[in-house]
C-alpha positions as CSV (number, residue, x, y, z in Angstrom):
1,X,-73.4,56.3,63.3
2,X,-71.7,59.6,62.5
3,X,-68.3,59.9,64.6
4,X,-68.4,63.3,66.8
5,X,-65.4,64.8,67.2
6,X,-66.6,67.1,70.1
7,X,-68.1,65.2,71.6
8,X,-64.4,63.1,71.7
9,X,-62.6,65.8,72.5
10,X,-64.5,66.6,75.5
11,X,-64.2,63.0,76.7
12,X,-60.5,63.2,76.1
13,X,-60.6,66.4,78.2
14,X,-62.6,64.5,80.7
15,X,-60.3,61.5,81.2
16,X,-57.7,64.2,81.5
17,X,-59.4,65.7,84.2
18,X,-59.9,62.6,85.9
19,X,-56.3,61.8,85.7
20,X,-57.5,58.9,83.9
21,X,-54.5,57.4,82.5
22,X,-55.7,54.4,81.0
23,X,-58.5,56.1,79.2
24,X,-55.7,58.8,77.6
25,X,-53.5,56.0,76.5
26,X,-56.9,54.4,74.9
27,X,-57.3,57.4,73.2
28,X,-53.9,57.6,71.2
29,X,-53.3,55.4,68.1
30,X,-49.7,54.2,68.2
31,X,-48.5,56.4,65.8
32,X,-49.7,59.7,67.2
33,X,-48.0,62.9,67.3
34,X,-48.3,65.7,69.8
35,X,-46.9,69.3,69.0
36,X,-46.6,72.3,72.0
37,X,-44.3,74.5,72.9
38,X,-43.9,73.5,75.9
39,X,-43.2,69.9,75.4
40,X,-42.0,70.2,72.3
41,X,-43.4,67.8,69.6
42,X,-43.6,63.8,70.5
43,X,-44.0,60.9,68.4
44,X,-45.8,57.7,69.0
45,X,-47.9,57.3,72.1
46,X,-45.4,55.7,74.3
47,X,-43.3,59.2,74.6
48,X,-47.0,61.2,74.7
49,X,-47.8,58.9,77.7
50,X,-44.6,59.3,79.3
51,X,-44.6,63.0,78.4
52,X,-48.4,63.1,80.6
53,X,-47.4,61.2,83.6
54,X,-44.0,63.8,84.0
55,X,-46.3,66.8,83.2
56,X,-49.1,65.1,86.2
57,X,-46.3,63.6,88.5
58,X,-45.4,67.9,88.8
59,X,-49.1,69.3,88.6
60,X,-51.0,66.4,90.0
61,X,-53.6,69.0,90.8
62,X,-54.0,70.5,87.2
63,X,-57.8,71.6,87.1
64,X,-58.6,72.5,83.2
65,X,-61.8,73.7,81.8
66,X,-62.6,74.2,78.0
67,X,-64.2,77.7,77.2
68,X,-64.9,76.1,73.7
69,X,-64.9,72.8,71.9
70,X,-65.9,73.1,68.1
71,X,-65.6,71.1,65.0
72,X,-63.1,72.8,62.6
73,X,-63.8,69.1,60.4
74,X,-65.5,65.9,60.8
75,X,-62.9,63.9,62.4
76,X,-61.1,67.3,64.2
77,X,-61.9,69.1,67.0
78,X,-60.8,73.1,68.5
79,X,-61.2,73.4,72.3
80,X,-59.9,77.0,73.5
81,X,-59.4,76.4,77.7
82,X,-57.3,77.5,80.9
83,X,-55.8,75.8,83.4
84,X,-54.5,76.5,86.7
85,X,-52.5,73.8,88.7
86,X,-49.6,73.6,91.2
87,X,-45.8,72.6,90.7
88,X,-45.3,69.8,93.6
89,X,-41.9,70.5,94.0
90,X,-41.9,74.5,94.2
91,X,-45.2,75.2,94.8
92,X,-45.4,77.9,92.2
93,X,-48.5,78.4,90.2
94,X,-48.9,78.0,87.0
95,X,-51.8,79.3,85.1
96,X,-52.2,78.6,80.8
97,X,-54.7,79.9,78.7
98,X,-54.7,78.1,75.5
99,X,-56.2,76.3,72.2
100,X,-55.6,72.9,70.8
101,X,-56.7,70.9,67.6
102,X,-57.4,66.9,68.1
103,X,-57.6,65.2,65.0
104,X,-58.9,61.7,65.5
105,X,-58.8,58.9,62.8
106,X,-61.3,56.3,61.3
107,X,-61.3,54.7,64.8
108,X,-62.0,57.1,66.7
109,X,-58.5,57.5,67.9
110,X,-56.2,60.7,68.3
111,X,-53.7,60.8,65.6
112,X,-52.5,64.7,66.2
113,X,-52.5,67.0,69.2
114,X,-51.4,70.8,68.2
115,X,-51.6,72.7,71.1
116,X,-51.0,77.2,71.2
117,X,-51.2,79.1,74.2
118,X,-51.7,82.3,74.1
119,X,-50.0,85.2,75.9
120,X,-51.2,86.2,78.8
């Protein structure tokens, strides 16, 4: 069976969605790395998890959708999206409009995250 790295990406966005934390940590091999400017870029899926719950412990409502998902290779994947979600503390909004490339390995697991937003 061919690997589908859309179809992987979408379920990584869906487990995100879901606030699906077990599912997210499935999806990232040990030795992942995760680049934004945001966040900065993380190394090894114990500081990417830690990295999610902070980022969902202050926008626990985050609502995301993808406007694309493509292949750009067989094991990578583009998904262009926006979000909008709520900071629990402040209560100010925050609204992203953005594009990231998931590279997955021979598993089937996430090995890179590179995420861009764009200016709004």
């Amino acid at each position: 069976m061919t690997f589908d790295a859309v179809a992987a990406a979408r379920a990584f966005h869906d487990a995100i969605n879901a606030l699906d934390f077990a599912t997210i940590d499935a999806f990232f091999a040990e030795d992942a790395v995760y680049g934004s400017v945001k966040v900065g870029q993380l190394s090894g899926k114990a500081e990417i998890m830690a990295a999610f719950r902070r980022y969902f412990d202050t926008y626990p409502d985050q609502v995301a959708v993808d406007e694309l998902t493509e292949a750009v290779s067989p094991m990578a994947a583009r998904a262009v999206w926006r979000l909008k979600a709520t900071n629990a503390q402040t209560g100010e909004p925050l609204v992203r409009f953005g594009e990231e490339t998931i590279t997955f390995n021979d598993e089937g697991q996430i090995i890179s995250v590179d995420v861009t937003d764009y200016k709004v």
